[in-house]
C-alpha positions as CSV (number, residue, x, y, z in Angstrom):
1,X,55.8,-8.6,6.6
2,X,56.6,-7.1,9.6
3,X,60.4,-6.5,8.8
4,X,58.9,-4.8,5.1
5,X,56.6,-2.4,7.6
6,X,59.9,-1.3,10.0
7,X,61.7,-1.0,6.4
8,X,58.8,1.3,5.1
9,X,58.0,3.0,8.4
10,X,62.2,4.2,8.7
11,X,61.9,5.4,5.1
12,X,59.5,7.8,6.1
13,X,61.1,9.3,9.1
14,X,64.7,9.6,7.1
15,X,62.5,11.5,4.3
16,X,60.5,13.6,6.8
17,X,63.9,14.2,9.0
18,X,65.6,15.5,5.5
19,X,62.8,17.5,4.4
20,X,63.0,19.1,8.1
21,X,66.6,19.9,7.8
22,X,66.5,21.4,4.3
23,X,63.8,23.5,5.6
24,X,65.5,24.7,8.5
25,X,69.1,25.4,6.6
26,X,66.7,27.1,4.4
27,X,65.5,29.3,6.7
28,X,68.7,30.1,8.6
29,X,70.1,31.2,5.3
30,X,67.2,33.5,4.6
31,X,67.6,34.8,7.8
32,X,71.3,35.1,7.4
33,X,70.7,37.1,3.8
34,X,68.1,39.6,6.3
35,X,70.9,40.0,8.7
36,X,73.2,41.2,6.0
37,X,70.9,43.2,4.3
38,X,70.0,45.4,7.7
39,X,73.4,45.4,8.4
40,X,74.1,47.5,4.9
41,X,71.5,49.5,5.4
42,X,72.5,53.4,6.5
43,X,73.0,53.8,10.4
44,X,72.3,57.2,12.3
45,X,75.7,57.7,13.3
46,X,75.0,61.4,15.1
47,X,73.9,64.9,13.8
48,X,75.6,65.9,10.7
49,X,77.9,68.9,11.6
50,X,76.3,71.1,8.3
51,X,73.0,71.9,6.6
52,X,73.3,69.9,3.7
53,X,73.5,71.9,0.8
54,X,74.8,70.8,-2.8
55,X,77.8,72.3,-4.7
56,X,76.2,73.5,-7.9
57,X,77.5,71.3,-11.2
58,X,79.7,73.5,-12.6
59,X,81.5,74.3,-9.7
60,X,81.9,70.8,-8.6
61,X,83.4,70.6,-12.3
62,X,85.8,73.6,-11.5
63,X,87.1,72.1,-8.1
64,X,88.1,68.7,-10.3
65,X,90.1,70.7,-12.5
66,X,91.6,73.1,-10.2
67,X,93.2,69.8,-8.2
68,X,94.5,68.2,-11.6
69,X,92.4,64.9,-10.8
70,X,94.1,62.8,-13.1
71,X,94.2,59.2,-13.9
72,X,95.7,56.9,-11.1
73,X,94.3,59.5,-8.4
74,X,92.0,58.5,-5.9
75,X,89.5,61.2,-4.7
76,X,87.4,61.5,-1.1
77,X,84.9,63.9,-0.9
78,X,83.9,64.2,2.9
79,X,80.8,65.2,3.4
80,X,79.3,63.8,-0.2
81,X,75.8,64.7,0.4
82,X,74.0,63.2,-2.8
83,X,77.7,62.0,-4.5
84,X,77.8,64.6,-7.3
85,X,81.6,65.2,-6.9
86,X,83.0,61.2,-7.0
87,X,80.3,60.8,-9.3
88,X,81.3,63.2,-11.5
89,X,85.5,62.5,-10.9
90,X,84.6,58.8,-11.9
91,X,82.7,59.8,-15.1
92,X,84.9,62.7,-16.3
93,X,88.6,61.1,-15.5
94,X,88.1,57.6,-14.7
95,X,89.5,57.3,-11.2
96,X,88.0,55.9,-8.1
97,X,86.6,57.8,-5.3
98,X,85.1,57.6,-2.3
99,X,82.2,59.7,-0.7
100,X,81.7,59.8,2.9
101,X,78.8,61.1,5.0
102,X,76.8,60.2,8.2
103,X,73.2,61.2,7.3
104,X,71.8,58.0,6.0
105,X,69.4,59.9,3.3
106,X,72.3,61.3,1.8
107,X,74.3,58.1,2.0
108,X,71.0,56.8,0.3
109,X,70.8,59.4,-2.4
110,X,74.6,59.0,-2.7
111,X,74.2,55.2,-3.6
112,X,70.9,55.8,-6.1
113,X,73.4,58.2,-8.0
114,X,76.4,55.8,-8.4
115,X,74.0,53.3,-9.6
116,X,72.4,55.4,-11.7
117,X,75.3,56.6,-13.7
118,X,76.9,53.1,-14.3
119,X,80.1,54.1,-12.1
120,X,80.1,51.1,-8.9
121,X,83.2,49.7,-10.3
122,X,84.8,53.0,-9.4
123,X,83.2,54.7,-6.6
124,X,82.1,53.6,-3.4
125,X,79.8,55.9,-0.9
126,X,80.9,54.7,3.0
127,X,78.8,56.0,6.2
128,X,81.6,57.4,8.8
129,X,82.7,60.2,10.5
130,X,84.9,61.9,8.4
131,X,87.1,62.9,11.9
132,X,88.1,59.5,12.3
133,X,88.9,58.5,8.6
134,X,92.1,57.4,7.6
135,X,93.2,59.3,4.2
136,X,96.5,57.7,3.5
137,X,94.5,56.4,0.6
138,X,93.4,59.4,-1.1
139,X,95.6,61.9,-3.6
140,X,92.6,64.4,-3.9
141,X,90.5,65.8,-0.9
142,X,87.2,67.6,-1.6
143,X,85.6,69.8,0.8
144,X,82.5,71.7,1.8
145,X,82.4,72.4,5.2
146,X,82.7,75.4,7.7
147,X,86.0,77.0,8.0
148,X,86.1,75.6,11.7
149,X,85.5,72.0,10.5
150,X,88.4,72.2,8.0
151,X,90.7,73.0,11.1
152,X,89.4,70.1,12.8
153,X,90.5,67.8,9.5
154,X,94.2,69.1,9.3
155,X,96.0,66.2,11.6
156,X,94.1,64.2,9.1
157,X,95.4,65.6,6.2
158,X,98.8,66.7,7.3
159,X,98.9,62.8,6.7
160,X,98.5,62.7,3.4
161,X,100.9,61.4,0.7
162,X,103.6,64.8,-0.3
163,X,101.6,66.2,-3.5
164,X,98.0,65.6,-2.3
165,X,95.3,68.3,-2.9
166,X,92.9,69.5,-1.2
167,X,90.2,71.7,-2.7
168,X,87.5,73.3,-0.8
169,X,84.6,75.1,-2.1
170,X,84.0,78.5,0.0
171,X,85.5,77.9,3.0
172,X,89.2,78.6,3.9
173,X,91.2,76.7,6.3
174,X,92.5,79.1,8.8
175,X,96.3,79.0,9.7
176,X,97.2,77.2,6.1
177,X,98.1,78.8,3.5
178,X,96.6,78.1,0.1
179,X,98.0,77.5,-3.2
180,X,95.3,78.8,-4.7
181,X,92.3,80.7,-4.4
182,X,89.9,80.9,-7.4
183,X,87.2,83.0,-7.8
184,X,84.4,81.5,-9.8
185,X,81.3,82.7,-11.7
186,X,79.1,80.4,-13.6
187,X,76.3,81.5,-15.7
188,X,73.6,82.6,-14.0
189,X,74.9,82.3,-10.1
190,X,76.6,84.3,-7.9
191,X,80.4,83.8,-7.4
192,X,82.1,81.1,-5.6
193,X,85.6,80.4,-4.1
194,X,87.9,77.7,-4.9
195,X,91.2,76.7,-2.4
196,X,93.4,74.8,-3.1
197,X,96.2,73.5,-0.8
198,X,99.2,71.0,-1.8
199,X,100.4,68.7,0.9
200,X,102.9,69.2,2.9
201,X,100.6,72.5,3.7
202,X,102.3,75.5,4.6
203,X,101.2,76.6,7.7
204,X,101.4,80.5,8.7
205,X,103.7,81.7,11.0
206,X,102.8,83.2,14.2
């Protein structure tokens, strides 16, 4: 009877000792999941270096076909503010893109809008400083930033593949010369300017 009681009181324990470890590899998982989830949340990184203000539509349109985005490119857009332009070069050409930006609202907003059009197999929106990206990836740069911030990007984007583009929306980049400069008048707005520059860029001479 006794040996039946040991028996019977050993059962317990090895029940209660299992339910105790389940619980806790239970919770570490959990807390694992957390962990992960904070760490994809958007960061403050520092002060954005612009007022955020959105490329209208159709001009985001016009700088996509003034670069030729065609299939097999792969387009960054630094400083993507809600995503409009690698939403829009994901839904009209099919390529991949990337948006980059440090203000985590816009990353945010950037992230609602690729899930809201059905594009995440194409475009991803990444929180960095877009001084210390590495664009060895990308055939197509978009751009709207201050003509002083564009001079800060061209080591970046002297490295770019021969044949690249980079297309900026108002703002030149001083000491390169462009390939293009467009001129651009939607219905109803005031005119814009397009440039366009082809890598390796042609710098002027002093």
């Amino acid at each position: 009877m006794k040996r039946l009681w040991i028996l019977s009181l050993g059962a317990c324990l090895l029940a209660v000792t299992s339910a105790v470890l389940a619980f806790e590899a239970a919770t570490a998982e959990k807390s694992g999941q957390t962990a992960a989830a904070k760490e994809e949340e958007p960061k403050f990184i520092r002060t954005p270096d612009v007022i955020y203000v959105p490329t209208p539509y159709e001009v985001v349109e016009k700088m996509l076909e003034v670069a030729q985005v065609k299939k097999g490119d792969v387009v960054y857009d630094l400083g993507c503010g809600d995503g409009r332009i690698v939403v829009t070069a994901a839904k009209k050409y099919g390529v991949r893109a990337v948006g980059f930006d440090i203000d985590p609202e816009r990353i945010k907003e950037a992230r609602e809008n690729v899930r809201k059009n059905g594009v995440e197999d194409l475009v991803r929106i990444e929180q960095k400083d877009i001084f210390t990206l590495d664009l060895s990836e990308a055939t197509v740069v978009t751009l709207y930033l201050l003509p002083q911030l564009n001079v800060k990007l061209i080591p970046q984007l002297e490295k770019l593949k021969p044949g690249s583009r980079i297309v900026s929306h108002d703002f030149d980049m001083d000491g390169v010369i462009p390939d293009k400069v467009i001129h651009y008048k939607p219905k109803g707005q005031g005119e814009h300017t397009i440039y366009l520059w082809t890598t390796p860029l042609k710098k002027e001479k002093n």
